[in-house]
C-alpha positions as CSV (number, residue, x, y, z in Angstrom):
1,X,0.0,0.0,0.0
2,X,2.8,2.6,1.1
3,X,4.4,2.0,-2.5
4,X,0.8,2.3,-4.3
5,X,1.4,6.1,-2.6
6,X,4.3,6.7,-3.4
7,X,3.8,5.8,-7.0
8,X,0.8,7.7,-7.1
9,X,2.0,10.9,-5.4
10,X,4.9,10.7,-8.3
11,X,2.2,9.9,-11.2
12,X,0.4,13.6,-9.8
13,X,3.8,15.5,-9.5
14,X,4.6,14.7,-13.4
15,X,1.0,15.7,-14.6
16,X,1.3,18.8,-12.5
17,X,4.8,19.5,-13.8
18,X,3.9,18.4,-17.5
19,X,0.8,21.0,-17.5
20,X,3.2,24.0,-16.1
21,X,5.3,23.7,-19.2
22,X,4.0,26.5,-21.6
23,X,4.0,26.9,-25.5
24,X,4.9,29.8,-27.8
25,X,2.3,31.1,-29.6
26,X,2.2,33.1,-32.6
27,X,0.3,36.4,-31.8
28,X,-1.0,38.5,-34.2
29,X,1.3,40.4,-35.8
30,X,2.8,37.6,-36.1
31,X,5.5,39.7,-38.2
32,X,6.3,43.0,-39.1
33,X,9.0,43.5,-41.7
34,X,9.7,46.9,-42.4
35,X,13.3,49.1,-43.8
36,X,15.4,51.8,-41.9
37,X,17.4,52.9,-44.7
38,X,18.9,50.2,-46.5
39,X,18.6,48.0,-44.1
40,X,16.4,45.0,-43.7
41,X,14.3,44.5,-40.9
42,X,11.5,41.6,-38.8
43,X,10.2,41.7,-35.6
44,X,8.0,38.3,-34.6
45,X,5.6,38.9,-31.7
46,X,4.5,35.6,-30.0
47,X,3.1,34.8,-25.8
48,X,3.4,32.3,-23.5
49,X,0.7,30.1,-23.7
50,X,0.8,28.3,-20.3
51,X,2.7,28.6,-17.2
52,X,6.4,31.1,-17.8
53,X,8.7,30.7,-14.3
54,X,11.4,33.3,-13.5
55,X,14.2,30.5,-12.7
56,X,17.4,29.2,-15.0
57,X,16.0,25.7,-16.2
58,X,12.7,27.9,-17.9
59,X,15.4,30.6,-19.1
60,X,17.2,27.6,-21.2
61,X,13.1,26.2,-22.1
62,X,12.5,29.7,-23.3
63,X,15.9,29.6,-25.5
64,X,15.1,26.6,-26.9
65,X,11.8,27.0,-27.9
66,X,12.8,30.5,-29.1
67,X,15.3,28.7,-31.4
68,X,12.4,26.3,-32.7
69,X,10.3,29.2,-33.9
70,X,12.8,30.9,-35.5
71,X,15.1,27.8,-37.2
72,X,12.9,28.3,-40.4
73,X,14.1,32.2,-40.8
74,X,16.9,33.1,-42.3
75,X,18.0,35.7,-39.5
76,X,21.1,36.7,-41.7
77,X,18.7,38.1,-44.1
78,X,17.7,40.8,-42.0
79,X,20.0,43.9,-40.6
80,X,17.8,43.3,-37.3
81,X,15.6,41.0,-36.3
82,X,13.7,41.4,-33.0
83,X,11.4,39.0,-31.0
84,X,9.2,39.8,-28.4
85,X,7.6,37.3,-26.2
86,X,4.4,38.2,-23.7
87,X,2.6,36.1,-21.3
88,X,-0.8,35.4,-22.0
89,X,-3.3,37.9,-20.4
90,X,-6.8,38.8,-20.8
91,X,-5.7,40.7,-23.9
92,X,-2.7,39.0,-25.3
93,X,-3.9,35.3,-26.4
94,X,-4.8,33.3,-29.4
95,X,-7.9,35.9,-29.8
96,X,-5.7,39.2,-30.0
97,X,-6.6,41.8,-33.0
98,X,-5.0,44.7,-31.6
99,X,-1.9,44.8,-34.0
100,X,1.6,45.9,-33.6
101,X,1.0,49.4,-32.0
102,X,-2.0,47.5,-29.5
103,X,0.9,46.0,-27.6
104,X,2.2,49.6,-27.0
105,X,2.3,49.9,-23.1
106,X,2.7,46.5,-22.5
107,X,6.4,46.0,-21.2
108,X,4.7,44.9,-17.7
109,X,3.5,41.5,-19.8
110,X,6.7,41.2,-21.7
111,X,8.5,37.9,-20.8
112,X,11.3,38.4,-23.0
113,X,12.9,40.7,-26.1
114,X,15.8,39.0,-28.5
115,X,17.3,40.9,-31.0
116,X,20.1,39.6,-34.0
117,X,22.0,41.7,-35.6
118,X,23.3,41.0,-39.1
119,X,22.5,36.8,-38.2
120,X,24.4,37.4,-34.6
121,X,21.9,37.0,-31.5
122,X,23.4,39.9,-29.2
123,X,20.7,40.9,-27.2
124,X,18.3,38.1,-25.0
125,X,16.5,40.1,-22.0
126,X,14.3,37.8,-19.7
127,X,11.8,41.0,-18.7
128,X,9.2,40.9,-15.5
129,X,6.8,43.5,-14.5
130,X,8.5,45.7,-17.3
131,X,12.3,45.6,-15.8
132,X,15.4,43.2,-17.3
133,X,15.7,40.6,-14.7
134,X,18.3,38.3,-16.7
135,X,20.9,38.8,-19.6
136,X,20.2,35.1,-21.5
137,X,23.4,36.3,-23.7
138,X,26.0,36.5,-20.7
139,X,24.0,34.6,-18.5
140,X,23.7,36.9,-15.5
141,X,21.4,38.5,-13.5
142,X,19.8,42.1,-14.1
143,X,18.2,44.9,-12.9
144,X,17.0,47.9,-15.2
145,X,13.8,49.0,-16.5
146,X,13.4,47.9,-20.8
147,X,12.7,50.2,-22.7
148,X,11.1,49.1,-26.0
């Protein structure tokens, strides 16, 4: 009986764990190309659909999946090339129609902001509550307000 417990308290812990994994979602834009000068540039917008935690082993989820989503753009393409990643709110989710300029004022529901530039990721920002909390690039804590 006492190992029909213990098996049982493990079989909850992995459902529990499993369904605080999130997904990233496109959200609409999904893209926005657009030119400063000569210069070629994308920005692809997508939220956290599911549970994001502020801890190292989600910061290397988050890096991952960001890698997945972007594998089938050619990065090197573009001068700069920016993604932005949201948590999923009331307003930001799979039914958002509010465009590029609706997420204007948003930085408190930004998870995180990458940018490339010319192919070479140089910026990753882990953001909470509208300040950087972690450099994903030198893997190091922050502490300073982003400004978009």
């Amino acid at each position: 009986m006492k190992n029909l417990i213990i098996l049982l308290t493990l079989f909850v812990a992995c459902i529990q764990n499993k369904s605080e994994d999130f997904q990233l979602m496109a959200l609409s834009p999904v893209t926005y190309e657009f030119k400063a000068g000569e210069h070629k540039n994308r920005i692809d917008y997508f939220y956290a659909d599911g549970h994001f935690s502020y801890n190292d082993s989600e910061y290397e989820k988050l890096k991952k999946k960001i890698d997945e989503k972007t594998a089938s753009v050619n990065i090197k393409e573009y001068h700069l090339y920016s993604v932005y990643i949201y948590k999923e709110t009331n307003s930001i989710n799979k039914s958002y129609k509010g465009g590029k300029q609706g997420l204007d004022g948003h930085n408190e529901d930004l998870i995180a902001y990458v940018r490339y530039t010319d192919g070479a990721r140089d910026i990753f920002y882990i953001t909470e509550k509208g300040n950087v909390v972690y450099d994903a690039v030198s893997n190091k804590a922050e502490s300073f307000e982003f400004e978009q």
